[in-house]
C-alpha positions as CSV (number, residue, x, y, z in Angstrom):
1,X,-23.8,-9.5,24.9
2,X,-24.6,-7.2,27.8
3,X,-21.3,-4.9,27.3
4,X,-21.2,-1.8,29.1
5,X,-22.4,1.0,28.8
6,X,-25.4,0.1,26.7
7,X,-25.1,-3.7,25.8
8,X,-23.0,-2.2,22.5
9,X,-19.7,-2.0,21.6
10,X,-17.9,-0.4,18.6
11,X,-15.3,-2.9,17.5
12,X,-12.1,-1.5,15.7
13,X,-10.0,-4.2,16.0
14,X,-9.3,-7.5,18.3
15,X,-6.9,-10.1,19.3
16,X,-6.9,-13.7,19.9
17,X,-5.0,-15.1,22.3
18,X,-5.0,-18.9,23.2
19,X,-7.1,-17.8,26.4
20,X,-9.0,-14.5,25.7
21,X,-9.9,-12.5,23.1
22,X,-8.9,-8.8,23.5
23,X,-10.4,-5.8,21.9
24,X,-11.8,-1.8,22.4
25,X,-14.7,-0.3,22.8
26,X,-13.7,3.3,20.8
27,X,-16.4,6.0,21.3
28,X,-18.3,4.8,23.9
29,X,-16.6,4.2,26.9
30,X,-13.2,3.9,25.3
31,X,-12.2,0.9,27.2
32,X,-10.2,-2.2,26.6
33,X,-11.9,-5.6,27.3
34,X,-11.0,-9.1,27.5
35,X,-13.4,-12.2,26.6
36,X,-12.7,-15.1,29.3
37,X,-13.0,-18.4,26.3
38,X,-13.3,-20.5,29.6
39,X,-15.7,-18.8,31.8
40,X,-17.1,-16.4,29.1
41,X,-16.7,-13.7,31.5
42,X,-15.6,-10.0,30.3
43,X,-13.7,-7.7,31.9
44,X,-12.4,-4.6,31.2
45,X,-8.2,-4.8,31.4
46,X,-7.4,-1.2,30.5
47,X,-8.2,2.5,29.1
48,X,-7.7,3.0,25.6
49,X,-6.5,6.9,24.5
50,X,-6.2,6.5,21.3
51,X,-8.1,5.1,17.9
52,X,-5.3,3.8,16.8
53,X,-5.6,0.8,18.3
54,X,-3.9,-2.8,17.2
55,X,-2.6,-5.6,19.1
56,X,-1.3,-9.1,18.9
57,X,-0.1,-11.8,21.0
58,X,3.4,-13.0,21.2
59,X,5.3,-15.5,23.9
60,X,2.4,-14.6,26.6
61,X,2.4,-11.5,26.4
62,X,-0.3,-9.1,24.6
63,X,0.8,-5.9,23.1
64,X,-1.2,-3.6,21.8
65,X,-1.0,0.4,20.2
66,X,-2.0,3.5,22.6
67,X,-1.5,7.1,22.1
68,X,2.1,6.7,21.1
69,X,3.0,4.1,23.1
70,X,3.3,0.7,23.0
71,X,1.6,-1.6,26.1
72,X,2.2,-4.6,27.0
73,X,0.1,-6.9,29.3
74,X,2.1,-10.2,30.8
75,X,0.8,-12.9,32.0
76,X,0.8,-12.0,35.5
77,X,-1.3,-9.2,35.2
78,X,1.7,-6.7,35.4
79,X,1.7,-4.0,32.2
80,X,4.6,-1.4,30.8
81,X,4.8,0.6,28.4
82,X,7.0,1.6,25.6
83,X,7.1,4.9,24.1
84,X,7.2,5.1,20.4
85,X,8.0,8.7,18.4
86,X,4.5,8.4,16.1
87,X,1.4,6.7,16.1
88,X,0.8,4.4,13.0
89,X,-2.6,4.6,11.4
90,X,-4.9,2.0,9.4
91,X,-2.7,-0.8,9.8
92,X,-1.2,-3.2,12.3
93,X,2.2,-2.5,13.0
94,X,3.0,-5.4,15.0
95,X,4.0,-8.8,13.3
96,X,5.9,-11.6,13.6
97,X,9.3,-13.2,11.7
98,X,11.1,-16.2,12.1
99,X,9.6,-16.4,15.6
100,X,10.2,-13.1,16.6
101,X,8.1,-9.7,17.3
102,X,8.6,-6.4,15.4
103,X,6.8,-3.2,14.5
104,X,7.3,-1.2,11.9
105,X,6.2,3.0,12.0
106,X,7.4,5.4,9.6
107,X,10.6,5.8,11.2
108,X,11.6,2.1,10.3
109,X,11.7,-1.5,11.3
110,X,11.8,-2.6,15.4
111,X,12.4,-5.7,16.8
112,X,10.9,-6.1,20.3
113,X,13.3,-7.7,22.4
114,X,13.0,-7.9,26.1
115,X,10.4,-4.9,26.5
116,X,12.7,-2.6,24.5
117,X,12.2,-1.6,20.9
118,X,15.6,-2.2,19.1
119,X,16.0,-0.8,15.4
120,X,17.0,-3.2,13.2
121,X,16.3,-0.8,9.8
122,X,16.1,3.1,9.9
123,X,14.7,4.4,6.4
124,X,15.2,7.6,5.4
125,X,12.3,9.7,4.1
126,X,9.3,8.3,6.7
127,X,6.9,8.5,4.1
128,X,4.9,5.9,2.5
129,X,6.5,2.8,4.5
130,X,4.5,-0.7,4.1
131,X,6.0,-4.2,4.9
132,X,5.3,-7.5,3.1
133,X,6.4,-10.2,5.1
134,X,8.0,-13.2,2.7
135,X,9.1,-16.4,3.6
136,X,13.0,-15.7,4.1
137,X,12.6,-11.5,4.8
138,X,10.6,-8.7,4.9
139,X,10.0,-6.7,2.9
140,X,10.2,-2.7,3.5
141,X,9.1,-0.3,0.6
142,X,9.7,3.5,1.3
143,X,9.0,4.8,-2.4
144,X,10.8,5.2,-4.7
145,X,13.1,2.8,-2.4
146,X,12.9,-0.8,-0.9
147,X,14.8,-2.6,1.7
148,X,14.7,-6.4,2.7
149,X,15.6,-7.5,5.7
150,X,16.6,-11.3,5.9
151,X,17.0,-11.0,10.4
152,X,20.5,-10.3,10.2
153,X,21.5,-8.3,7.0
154,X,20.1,-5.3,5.5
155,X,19.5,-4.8,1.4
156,X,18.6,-1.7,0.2
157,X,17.7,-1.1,-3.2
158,X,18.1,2.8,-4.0
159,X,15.5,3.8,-7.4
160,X,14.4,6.4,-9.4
161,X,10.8,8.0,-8.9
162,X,10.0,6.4,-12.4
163,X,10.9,3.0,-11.4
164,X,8.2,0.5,-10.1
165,X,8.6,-3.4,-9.0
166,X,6.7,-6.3,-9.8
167,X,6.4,-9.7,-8.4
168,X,9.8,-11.9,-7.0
169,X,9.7,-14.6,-9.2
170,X,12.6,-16.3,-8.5
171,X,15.2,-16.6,-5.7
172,X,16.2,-12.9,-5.0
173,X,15.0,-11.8,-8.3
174,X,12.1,-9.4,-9.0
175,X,10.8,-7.9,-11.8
176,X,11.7,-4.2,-12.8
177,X,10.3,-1.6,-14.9
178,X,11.0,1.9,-15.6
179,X,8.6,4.5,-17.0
180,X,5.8,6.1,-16.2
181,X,2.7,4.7,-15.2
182,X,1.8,2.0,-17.9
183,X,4.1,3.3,-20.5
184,X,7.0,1.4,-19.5
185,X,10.6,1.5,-21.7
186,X,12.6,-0.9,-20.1
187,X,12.4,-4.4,-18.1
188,X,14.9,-6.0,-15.5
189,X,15.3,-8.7,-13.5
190,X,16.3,-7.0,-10.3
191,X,18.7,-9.0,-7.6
192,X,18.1,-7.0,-4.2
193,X,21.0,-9.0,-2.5
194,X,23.5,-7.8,-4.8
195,X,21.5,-4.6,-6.1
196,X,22.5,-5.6,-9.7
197,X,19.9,-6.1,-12.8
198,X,20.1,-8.3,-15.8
199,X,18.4,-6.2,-18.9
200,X,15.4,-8.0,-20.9
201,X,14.2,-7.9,-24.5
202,X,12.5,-4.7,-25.3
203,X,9.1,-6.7,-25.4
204,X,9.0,-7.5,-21.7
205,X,8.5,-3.6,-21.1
206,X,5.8,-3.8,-23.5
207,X,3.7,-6.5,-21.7
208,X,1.0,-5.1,-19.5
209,X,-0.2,-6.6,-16.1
């Protein structure tokens, strides 16, 4: 209510922090606000360059995606910045593991530690990278390839362009199937620790769904 410049705002994304809420106003004034939740009071915090902006907040600090860089705002008021080789589109790269911060572009998996961006998985291609974050690791699939990352060890699993995985469904065991599209020839149970399969009947590859 009554945001500048015309009581409107364009909302592409926003962060809730235990104190404020955080977002943009993109194509208006391109400025970054933040919602008091005790006075109800806005303010604007910082410029925003860039569209692709997504944020979260970790250990009282807010960080948040701008023109290929990476800013954070501490608690006491003071902000840096982190320069990052590409901008990551449609999706927040930020998240959080076992209690601690990454962010994932298509150069890999970072853990922010300190400030600093430290790589803790470098994939090869850059293309197509999305992260599932499971219970005991994430999850990194870089088609045809995936790699899991349990916070301390790496797994990759190296495939073929006609190979496609379906749900875990038991300890470190997915399903596998090779073909293409729907007309799949062979099932697998798939162990991405040890990279190893164990071959099913050929009715399993018949199954749809």
């Amino acid at each position: 209510i009554g945001l500048p410049p015309y009581g409107l705002i364009v909302l592409y994304d926003y962060v809730v922090s235990p104190d404020a809420i955080y977002f943009a106003n993109l194509g208006l004034d391109d400025v970054q606000y933040r919602f008091d939740l005790q006075t109800e009071v806005f303010t604007s915090v910082s410029n925003v360059e860039s569209s692709e902006y997504f944020g979260i907040y970790h250990n009282e600090k807010y960080y948040y995606l701008d023109d290929k860089k990476i800013s954070i705002l501490r608690a006491d008021g003071s902000k840096v910045s982190i320069n990052v080789n590409t901008n990551f589109s449609f999706i927040n790269p930020f998240f959080t593991f076992k209690n601690r911060l990454f962010y994932g572009n298509n150069d890999g998996l970072y853990e922010i530690v300190n400030d600093v961006l430290e790589q803790r998985v470098a994939v090869d291609d850059g293309i197509l990278v999305n992260y599932f974050i499971q219970d005991d690791y994430i999850h990194i699939n870089e088609y045809p390839d995936d790699y899991f990352y349990d916070g301390t060890s790496t797994y990759r699993i190296v495939s073929s362009i006609n190979q496609y995985r379906g749900a875990q469904i038991l300890d470190d065991y997915f399903v596998m199937y090779e073909g293409t599209g729907t007309n799949t020839t062979k099932a697998s149970f798939l162990n991405y620790k040890t990279n190893t399969t164990i071959n099913l009947p050929n009715e399993v590859a018949k199954l749809r769904d």
